[in-house]
N, C-alpha and C positions, 0 to 999 in steps of 0.2 A: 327201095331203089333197085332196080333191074340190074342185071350184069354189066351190059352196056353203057350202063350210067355210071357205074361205080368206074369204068375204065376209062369212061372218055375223062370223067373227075380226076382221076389219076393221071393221065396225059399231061391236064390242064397244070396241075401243081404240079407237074416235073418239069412241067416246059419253064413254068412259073420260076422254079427255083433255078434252073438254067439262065434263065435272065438275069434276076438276082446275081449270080455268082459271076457271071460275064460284066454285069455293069461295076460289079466292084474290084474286078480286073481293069476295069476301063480307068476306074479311079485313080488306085492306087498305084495304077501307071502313068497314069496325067502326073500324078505326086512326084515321079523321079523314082519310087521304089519299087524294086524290082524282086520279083514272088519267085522265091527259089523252090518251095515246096508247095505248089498248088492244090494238094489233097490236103494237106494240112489246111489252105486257107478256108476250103470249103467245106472244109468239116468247124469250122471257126467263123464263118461269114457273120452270125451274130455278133462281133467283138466290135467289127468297123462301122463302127456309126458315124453322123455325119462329126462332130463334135471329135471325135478318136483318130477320125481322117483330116480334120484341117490339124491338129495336135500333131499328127506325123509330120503333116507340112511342113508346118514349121522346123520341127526336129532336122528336116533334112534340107531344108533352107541354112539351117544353121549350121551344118556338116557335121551333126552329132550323129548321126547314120545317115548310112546310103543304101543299104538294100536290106529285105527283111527276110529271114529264111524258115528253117520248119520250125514246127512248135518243140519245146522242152517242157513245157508241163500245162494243165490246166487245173486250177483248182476251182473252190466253191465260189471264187470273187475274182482271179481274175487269171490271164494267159499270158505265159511266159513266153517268147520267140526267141531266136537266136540272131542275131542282129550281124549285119556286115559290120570291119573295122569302124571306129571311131579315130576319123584321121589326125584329128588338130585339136586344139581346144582356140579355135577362132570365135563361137559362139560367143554374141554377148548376150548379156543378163539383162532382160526385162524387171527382174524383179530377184532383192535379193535372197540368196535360200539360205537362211538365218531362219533359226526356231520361232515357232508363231507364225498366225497365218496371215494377218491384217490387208490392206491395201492388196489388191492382184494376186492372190492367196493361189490363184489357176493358173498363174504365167507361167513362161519356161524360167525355168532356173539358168544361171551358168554352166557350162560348158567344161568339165574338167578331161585333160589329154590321158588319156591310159593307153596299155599300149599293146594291150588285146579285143578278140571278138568281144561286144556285148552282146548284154541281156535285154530285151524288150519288155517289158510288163505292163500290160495295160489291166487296168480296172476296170470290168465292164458295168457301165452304166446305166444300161435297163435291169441287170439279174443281181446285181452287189448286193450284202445282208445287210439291210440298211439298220437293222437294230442292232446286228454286234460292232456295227461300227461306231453307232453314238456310246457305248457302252464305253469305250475304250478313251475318246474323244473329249465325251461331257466330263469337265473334271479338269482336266488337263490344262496348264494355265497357259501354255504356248498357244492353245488354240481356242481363247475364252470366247472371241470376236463371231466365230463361225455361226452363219445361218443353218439353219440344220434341212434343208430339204434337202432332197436324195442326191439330187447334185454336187451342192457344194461339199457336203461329207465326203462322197468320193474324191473332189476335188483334193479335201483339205487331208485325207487318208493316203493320197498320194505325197504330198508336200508332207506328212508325216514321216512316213518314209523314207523318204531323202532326210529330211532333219536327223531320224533317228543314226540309220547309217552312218553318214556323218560321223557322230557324236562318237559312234562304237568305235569306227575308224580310230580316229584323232585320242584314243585312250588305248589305240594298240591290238583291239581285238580284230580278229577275223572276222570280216562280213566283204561280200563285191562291195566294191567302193562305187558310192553313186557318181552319176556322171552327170546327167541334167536330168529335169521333169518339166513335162507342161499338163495340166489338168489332168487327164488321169493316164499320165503314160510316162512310165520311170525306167530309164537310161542307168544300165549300171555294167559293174563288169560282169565277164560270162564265167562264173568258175568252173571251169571242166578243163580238156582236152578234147582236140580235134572234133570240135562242136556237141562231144560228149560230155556229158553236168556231171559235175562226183559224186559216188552213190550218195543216197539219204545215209542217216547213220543204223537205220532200221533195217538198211539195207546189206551192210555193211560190216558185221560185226568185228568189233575190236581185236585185236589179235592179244591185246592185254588189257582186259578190261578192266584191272583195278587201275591204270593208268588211265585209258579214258576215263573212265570216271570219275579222278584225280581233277582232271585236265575238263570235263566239265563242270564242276561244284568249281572249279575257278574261273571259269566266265561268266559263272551264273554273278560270285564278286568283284570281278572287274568290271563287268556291267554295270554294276549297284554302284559302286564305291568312285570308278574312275569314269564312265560314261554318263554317272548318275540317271540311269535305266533301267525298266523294270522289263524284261523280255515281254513275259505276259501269258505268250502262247507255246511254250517251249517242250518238244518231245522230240523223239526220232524219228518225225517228220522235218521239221526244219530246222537241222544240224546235220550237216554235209561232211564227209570224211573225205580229206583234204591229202595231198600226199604230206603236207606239212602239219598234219592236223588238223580238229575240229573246225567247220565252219559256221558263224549263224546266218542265213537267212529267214525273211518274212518279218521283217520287223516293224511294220507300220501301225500294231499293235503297242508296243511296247511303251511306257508310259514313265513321266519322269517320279521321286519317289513320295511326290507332296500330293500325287493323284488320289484322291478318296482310296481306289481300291488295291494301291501301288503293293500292300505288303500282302492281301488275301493273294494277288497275281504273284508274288515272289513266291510264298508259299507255296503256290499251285505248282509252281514251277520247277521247284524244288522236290516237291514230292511227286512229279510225274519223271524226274530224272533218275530218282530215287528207283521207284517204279520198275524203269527199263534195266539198271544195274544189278536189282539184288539176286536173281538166278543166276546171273554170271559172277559174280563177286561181292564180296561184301562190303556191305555197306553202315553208313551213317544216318543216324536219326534225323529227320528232315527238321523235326524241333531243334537239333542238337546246332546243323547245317545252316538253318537260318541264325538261328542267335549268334553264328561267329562270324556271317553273312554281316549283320544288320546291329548287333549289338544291345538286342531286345530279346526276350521271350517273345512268340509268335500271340498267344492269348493276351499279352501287356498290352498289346495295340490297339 
């Protein structure tokens, strides 16, 4: 291919992608939502598909946002946004968001009032890991019913999510409280300041780390014992340092504790918290930790 050809190709896909990126301005301005961070969108264009974009609609049909701003994170499954107010809780409930996926398993949830920015999180549904998510899923008796194509998993991995939250919620632990979901796009609070997230905990380090780490080996049982949940995926990746303390986030993994793999994930969990604490302070046997977790030996199981 000549120089010439290589460039006019190159013209073509920028012009290409100019398109693209204008026609999904054109969208998600038809929707009522309004793009505070437009580098952010178009470094993101992949996330709004047609499916992601009626799901916003709705969302802001229902007055559970009104405008979408820059991103707060991306990870391997899906994109955080930082959401305008959540004014009311007017929304009504297509479907209720009670554990389990059954009938309408994609609707939008209810509508709960809080009384800061949210969070946006969508699930993207062309690039999601469709195999760690059946991992997490298959097993799990809230969500026996689920078809497993790449859709509905993401689907039912979002309604996960909010279930799980929820649950942590309502046992007292820290996590954003969810606010609604439809299909794969979950509505929760924003935890930070002035549109800033609190560091990771990796990020962050304890100023007393034999207290944190006190104060995480008791989440890890209040989780168990009072949410009856298994985090799953738990590190100083998603544990946020809070002015008031530890926070969890990413919990759409977490599994209740009759899951096949509910205590090998405890365990894991355990001994990746482990892990992060023993150069800063000492620590507990992760054997030692589960048994007064769970009231087992980790091998009896």
């Amino acid at each position: 291919m000549t120089s010439s050809h290589k460039n006019r190709r190159s013209s073509f896909e920028n012009h290409e992608n100019t398109r693209r990126i204008e026609e999904l301005d054109r969208k998600l301005s038809d929707l009522g939502i309004r793009i505070k961070d437009e580098d952010s969108m178009k470094v993101t264009d992949e996330v709004f598909d047609e499916v992601t974009l009626l799901s916003l609609y709705k969302l802001v049909q229902k007055n559970v946002i009104s405008s979408l701003g820059g991103s707060i994170s991306s990870g391997k499954e899906a994109n955080v946004f930082l959401a305008g107010r959540v004014e009311n809780g007017k929304a009504e409930t297509e479907n209720a968001a009670g554990d389990g996926a059954g009938e309408g398993a994609g609707e939008a949830a209810a509508a709960v009032p809080v009384t800061c920015d949210a969070a946006v999180k969508i699930y993207r549904i062309r690039t999601g890991n469709f195999t760690r998510m059946s991992e997490y899923i298959t097993g799990d008796p809230r969500f026996s019913s689920i078809r497993h194509s790449h859709k509905d998993l993401i689907f039912a991995w979002t309604k996960k999510e909010f279930s799980n939250l929820s649950r942590a919620k309502e046992a007292g632990i820290r996590v954003p409280t969810p606010c609604a979901f439809d299909r794969n796009i979950l509505i929760m609070e924003f935890m930070g300041e002035s549109g800033i997230p609190y560091p990771q905990m990796r990020q962050k380090l304890p100023a007393s780390p034999e207290e944190t780490y006190a104060e995480a080996i008791d989440i890890i049982k209040n989780l168990y014992r009072g949410a009856k949940l298994v985090h799953g995926d738990l590190s100083g990746y998603n544990i946020l340092s809070g002015p008031d303390g530890l926070i969890l986030i990413d919990m759409a993994q977490a599994v209740t504790p009759d899951h096949p793999g509910a205590y090998r994930f405890l365990f894991r969990d355990i001994a990746n918290i482990t892990h992060f604490f023993e150069k800063q302070c000492e620590v507990r046997d992760p054997h030692e930790v589960f048994r007064d977790v769970v009231g087992k030996e980790f091998f009896e199981i």
